[in-house]
N, C-alpha and C positions, 0 to 999 in steps of 0.2 A: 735079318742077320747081317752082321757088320765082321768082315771080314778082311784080317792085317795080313802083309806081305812084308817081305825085308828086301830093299838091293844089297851089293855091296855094300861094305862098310867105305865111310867117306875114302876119296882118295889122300891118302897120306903126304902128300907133298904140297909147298907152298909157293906163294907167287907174291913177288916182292911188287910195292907200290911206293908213290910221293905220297908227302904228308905236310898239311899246311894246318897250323892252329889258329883259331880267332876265341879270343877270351871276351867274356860277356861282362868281366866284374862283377857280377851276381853270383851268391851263394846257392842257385837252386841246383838241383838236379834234374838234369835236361830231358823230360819222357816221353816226348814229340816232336818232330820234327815232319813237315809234310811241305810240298810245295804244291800251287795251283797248276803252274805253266815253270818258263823259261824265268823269271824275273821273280816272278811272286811267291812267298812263301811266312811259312811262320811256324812257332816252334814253342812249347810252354815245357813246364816242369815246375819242381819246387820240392822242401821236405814238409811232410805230413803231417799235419797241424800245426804247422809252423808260419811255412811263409808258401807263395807262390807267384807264378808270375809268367806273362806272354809278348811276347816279341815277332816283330815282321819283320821281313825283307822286301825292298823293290829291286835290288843286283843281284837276284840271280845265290843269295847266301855270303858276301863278299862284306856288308856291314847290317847290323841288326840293331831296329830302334822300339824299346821298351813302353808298351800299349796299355797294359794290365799288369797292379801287384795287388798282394792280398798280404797283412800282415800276421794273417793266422791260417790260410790254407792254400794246401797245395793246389796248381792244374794239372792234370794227371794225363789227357788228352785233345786234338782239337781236331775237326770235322770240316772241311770247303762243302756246302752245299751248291754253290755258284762260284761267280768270279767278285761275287759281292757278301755273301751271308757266309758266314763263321760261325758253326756253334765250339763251343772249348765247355770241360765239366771239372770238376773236381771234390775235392772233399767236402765230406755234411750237405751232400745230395745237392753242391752249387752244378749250377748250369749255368754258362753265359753264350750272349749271342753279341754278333757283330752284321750290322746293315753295311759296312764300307770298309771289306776287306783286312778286317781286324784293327782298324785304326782307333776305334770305340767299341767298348764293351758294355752290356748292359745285364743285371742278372735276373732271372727267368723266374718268376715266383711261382710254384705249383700251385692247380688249383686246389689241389686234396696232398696228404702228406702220408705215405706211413706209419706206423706205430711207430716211437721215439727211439723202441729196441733197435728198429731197422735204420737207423741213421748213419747212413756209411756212406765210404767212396764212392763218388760216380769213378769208375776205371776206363771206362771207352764210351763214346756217342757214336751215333747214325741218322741219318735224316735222309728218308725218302723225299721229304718237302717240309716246309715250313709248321706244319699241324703233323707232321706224321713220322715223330723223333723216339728213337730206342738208344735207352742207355743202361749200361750193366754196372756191378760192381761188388763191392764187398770188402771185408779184410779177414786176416788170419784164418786164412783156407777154408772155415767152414762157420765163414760167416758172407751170405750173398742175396743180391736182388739186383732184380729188371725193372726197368719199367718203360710203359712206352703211355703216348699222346695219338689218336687216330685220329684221320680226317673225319671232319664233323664233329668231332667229342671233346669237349671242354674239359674232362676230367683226366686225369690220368691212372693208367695201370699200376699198382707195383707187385708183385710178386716174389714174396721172397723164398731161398732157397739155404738148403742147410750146405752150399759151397760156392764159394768164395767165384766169383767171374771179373776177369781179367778184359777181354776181349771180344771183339763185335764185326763182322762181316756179312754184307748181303751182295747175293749174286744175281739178285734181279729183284722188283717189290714187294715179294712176296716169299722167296726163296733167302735163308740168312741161317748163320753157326754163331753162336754162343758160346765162348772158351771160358773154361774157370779149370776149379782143381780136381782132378779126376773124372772131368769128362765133357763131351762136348754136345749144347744140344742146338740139333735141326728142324726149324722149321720148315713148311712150305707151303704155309698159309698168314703169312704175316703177325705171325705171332699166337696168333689162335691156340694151336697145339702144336706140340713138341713130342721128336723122337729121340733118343737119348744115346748117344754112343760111350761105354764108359773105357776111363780106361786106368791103370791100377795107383800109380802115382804124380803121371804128369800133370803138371799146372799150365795151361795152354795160353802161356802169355800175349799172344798173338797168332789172329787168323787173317790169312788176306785169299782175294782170290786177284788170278792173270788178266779176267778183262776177257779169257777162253772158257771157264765155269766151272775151271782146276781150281781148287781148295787147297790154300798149304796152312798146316794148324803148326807153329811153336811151341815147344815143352820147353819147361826151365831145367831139364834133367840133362840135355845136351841132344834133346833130337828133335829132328824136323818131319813133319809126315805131310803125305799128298794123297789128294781123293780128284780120280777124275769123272767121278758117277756121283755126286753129292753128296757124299761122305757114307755109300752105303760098301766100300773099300776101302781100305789107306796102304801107303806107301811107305817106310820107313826111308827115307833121300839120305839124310844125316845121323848117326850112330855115334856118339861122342861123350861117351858119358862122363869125362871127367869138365866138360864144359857146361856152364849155368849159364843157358840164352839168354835174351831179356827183349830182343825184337828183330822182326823181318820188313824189309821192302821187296818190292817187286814193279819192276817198270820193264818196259817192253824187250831191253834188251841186257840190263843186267837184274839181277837179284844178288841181295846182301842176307846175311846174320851178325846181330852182333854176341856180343856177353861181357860178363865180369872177365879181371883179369885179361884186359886185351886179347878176348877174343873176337875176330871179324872171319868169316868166309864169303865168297863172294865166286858166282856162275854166272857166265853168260848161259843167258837164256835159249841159245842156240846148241851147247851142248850141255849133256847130263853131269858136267863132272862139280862138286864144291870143293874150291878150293881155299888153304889155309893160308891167312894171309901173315908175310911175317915183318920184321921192321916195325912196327908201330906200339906207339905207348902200351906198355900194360897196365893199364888203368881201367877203371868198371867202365861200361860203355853200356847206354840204359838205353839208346833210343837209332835209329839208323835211318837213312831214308835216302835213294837212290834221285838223284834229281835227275829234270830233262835233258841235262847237261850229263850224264850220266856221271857226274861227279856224287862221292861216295860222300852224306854228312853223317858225323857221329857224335851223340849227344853223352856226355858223362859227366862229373859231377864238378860242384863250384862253377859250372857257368861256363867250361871248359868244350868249344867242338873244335872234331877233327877234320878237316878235309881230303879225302884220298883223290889223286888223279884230280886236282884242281887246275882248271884249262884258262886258259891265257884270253883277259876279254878284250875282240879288238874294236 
């Protein structure tokens, strides 16, 4: 039995930040942004069956040099499995990997394919290790599929579903939440089998967990929920229904949301409150991600991020 709780509704007041832009030149639409460490990072996006394309960082996010384009699809997401291997996926089931921290990209041929019906978005990746990679996806809500690659097994999974999966999180090898549209599912056998949590009309565009084995799952309806038992409870954190999410970060000591329409909130992780942040572009904002610098980056469209509380390098 899966059992929801509500807090408060968010605290209604806002907290003013800096803001620094770095324009890419690029037409894509930015839906990753991840860092390794202090230095390292990198960030893809693109529009959907159009174009796409991946970029790194060695400063820390301060200038980005273009790795990967594709001039018919999107990347949708990208994965650090080391401080050396990168996998990135994207549209019409691409997978790409990188041996030298995104500097080269190579794309992934599966050994088996799908039915041609099922040829969709890869939306997020995971990699326990190099043979032992899960990726989800789909389009138009109720159109979805998994698939994964096991140690030892040459072949791969896919599994398709009648709803749409956005999102991918594991809290240990074997322990992982599956988000898409109207529900989310848990494993804790690696994949094996699945328990299903539903829920009425959120599209759970993002799961992450703290690195503690707290779960916070994304709705695109404007709420954020938390499970500190593996998702066999949730939390309602954020109430906001006239905001459309689109992604969460979480690092040790801040946590972000973004959304369309210039929305960002943003907790320290030390107290319960999210707060509204104000000043900043009202522009869509698709992607966020809290660096070790604990500077705020937001990915939005044309090629366009934003930097909040950007620190002075000496």
């Amino acid at each position: 039995m899966v059992v929801f709780s509500a807090c408060q509704p968010y605290s209604n007041y806002e907290v003013k930040v800096s803001v620094n832009k770095i324009n890419l030149n690029d037409s894509i639409k930015i839906k990753k942004i991840q860092f390794y460490n202090e230095n390292l990072g990198i960030l893809c996006g693109g529009v959907k069956n159009t174009n796409g394309s991946i970029y790194i960082t060695n400063d820390g996010g301060s200038s980005w040099t273009k790795t990967f384009h594709s001039d018919s699809l999107s990347v949708n997401s990208v994965f650090y499995l080391n401080d050396s291997i990168v996998f990135a996926c994207g549209d019409s089931l691409m997978l790409l990997k990188s041996n030298n921290q995104g500097r080269d990209w190579a794309i992934i041929e599966l050994e088996n394919y799908p039915l041609l019906n099922d040829y969709v978005p890869y939306n997020d990746v995971y990699a326990n290790s190099e043979e032992n990679i899960f990726l989800v996806g789909g389009e138009y809500f109720d159109k979805g599929l998994w698939s994964k690659i096991e140690v030892g097994n040459n072949s791969w999974i896919h599994d398709p579903y009648d709803n749409e999966f956005a999102s991918i999180c594991f809290v240990s090898e074997y322990i992982g939440f599956f988000g898409g549209y109207a529900n989310v599912m848990i494993t804790e056998d690696g994949g094996n089998t699945f328990d299903f949590v539903d829920f009425d009309d959120d599209f759970f565009v993002d799961i992450e967990n703290d690195g503690d084995g707290n779960v916070y799952a994304l709705s695109d309806i404007g709420v954020l929920y938390y499970s500190s038992d593996l998702g066999y409870n949730w939390t309602r954190l954020i109430n906001d229904y006239n905001a459309k999410f689109t992604d969460l970060s979480l690092e040790k000591e801040l946590a972000a949301v973004c959304g369309l329409d210039g929305i960002v909130y943003l907790r320290n992780l030390k107290n319960s409150d999210w707060l509204k942040i104000k000043d900043i572009p009202k522009c869509n904002y698709y992607s966020v991600c809290v660096s070790y610098r604990n500077e705020i980056f937001l990915g939005a469209e044309k090629g366009e991020i934003y930097v909040l509380n950007k620190k002075r390098r000496i």
